[in-house]
C-alpha positions as CSV (number, residue, x, y, z in Angstrom):
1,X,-22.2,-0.5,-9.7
2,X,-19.1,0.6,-7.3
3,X,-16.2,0.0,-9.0
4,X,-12.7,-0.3,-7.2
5,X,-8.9,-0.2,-8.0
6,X,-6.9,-2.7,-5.9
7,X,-3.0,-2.3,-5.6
8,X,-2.1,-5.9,-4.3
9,X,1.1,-7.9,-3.6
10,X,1.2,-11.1,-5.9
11,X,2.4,-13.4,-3.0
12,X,-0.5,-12.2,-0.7
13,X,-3.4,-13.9,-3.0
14,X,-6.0,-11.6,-1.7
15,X,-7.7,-11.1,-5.3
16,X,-10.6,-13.8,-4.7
17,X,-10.7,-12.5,-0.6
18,X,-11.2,-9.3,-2.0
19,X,-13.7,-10.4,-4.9
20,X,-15.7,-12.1,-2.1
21,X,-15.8,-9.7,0.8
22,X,-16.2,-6.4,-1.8
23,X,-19.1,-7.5,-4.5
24,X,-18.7,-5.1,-7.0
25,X,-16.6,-4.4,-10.4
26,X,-12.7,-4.5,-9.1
27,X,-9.4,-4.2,-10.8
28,X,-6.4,-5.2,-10.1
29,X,-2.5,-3.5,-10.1
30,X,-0.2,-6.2,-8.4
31,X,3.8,-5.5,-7.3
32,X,6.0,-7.1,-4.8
33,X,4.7,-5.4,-1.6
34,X,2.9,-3.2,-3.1
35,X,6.6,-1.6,-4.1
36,X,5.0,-0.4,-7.5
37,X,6.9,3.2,-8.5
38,X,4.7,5.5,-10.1
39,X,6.9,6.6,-13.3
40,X,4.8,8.9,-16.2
41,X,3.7,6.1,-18.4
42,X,2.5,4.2,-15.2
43,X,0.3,6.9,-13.8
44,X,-0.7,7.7,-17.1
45,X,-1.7,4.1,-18.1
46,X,-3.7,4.1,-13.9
47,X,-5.1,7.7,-15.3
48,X,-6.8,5.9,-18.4
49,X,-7.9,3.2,-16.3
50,X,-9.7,5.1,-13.9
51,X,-11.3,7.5,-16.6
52,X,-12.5,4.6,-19.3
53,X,-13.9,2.5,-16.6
54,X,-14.8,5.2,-14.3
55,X,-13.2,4.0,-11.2
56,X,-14.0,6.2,-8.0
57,X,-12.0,4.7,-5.6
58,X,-8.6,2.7,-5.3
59,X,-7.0,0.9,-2.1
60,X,-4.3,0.1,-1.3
61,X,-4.2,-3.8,0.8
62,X,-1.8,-5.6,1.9
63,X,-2.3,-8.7,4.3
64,X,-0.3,-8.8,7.6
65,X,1.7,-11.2,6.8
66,X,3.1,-10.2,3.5
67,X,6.0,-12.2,2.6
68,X,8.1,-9.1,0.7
69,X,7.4,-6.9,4.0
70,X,8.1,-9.9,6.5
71,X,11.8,-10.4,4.6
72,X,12.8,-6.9,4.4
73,X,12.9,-6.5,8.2
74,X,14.4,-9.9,8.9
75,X,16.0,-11.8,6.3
76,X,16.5,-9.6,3.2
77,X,16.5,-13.1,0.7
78,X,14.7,-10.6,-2.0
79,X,16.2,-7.8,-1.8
80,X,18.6,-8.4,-5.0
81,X,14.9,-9.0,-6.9
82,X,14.8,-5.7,-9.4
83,X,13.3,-2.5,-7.9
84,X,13.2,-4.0,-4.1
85,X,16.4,-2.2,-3.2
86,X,14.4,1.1,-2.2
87,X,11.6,-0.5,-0.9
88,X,13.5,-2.4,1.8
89,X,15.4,0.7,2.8
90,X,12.0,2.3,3.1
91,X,10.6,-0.8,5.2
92,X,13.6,-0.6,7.6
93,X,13.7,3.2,7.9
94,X,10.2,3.0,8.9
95,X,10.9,0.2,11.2
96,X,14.2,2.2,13.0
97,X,11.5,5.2,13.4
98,X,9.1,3.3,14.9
99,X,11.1,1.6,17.5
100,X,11.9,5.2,18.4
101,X,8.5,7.0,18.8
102,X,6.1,3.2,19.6
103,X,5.8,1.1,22.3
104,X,3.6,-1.3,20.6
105,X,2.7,-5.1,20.0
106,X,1.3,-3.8,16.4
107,X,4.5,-3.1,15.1
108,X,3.5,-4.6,11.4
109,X,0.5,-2.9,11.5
110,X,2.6,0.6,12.1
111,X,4.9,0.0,9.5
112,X,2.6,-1.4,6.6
113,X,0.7,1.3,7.8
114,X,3.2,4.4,7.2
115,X,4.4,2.3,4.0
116,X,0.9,2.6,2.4
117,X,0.3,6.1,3.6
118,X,3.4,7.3,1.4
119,X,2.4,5.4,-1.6
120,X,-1.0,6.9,-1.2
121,X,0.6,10.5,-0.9
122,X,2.5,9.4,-3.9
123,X,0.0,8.2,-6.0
124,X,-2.2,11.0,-5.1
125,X,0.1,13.8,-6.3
126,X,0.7,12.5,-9.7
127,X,-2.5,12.1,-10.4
128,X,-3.5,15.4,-9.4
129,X,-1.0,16.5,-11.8
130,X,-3.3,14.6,-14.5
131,X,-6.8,14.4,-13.8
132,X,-9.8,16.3,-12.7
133,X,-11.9,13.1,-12.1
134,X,-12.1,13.1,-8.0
135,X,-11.0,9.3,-7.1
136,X,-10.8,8.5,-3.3
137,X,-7.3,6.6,-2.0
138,X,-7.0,4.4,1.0
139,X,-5.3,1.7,2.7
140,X,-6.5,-1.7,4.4
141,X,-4.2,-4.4,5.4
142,X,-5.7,-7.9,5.9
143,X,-5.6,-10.2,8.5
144,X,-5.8,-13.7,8.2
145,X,-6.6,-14.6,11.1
146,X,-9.5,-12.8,11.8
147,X,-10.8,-12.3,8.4
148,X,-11.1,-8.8,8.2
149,X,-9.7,-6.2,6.3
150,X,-8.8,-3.3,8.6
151,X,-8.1,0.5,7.5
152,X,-4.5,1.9,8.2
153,X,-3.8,4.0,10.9
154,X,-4.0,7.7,9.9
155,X,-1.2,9.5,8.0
156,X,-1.1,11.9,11.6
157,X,-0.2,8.5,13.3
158,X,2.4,7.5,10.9
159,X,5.3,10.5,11.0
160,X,8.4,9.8,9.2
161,X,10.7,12.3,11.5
162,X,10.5,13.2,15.3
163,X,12.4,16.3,16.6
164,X,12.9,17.5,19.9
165,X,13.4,21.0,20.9
């Protein structure tokens, strides 16, 4: 049996949406919009994790709607929570950038997009620093509406600076 790590956002309750739509043996890592920091004991504590239960794969999901990503490009009512500080200057960096380089009704989508691609290029380095057991990373946000979860858009699609010559 498959088995999958799941970095979530609490406020999203997507861990029985998940348990339903992927049957097989899933854990579960929760922080506020997915804001989680990978410090040395954390990665080390997601290292022993993946090798006891032998985890192959972990994702990334947030759902489209997420309330933590939703307040910190409009109303900023969480930002004084611990550790959200960074993460909200992330989220409205990315947002500035995109208004820049997108024309788009998927705004969101770009932005939760590019958020998980850098927590995925984050989480990927440390533990390449620690463990020689290959273990795939992705993204998926979730929609609601439709029911679906949908991958990110690439990492190519998500650039963090645009220069002009």
């Amino acid at each position: 049996m498959q088995k999958r790590l799941y970095f979530i956002c609490p406020t999203d309750h997507l861990e029985s949406v998940i348990n339903k739509a992927f049957k097989q043996e899933n854990y579960y890592c929760t922080s506020l919009g997915n804001s989680i920091r990978f410090t040395s004991e954390m990665v080390g504590q997601i290292n022993a994790l993946i090798t006891t239960k032998e985890i192959k794969e972990i994702t990334f999901v947030l759902s489209s709607n997420n309330h933590i990503i939703t307040d910190a490009l409009k109303n900023h009512d969480f930002m004084n929570i611990r550790g959200l500080a960074n993460f909200y200057n992330e989220i409205h960096k990315q947002k500035l950038h995109s208004e820049v380089l997108w024309q788009t009704n998927h705004r969101q989508f770009l932005i939760l997009s590019y958020y998980l691609n850098m927590k995925i290029k984050e989480l990927h380095f440390e533990l390449s620093n620690l463990s020689c057991i290959p273990v795939k990373i992705n993204g998926k946000i979730y929609s609601r509406e439709e029911n679906v979860f949908k991958n990110i858009y690439s990492d190519l699609i998500c650039i963090e600076k645009h220069y002009v010559n």
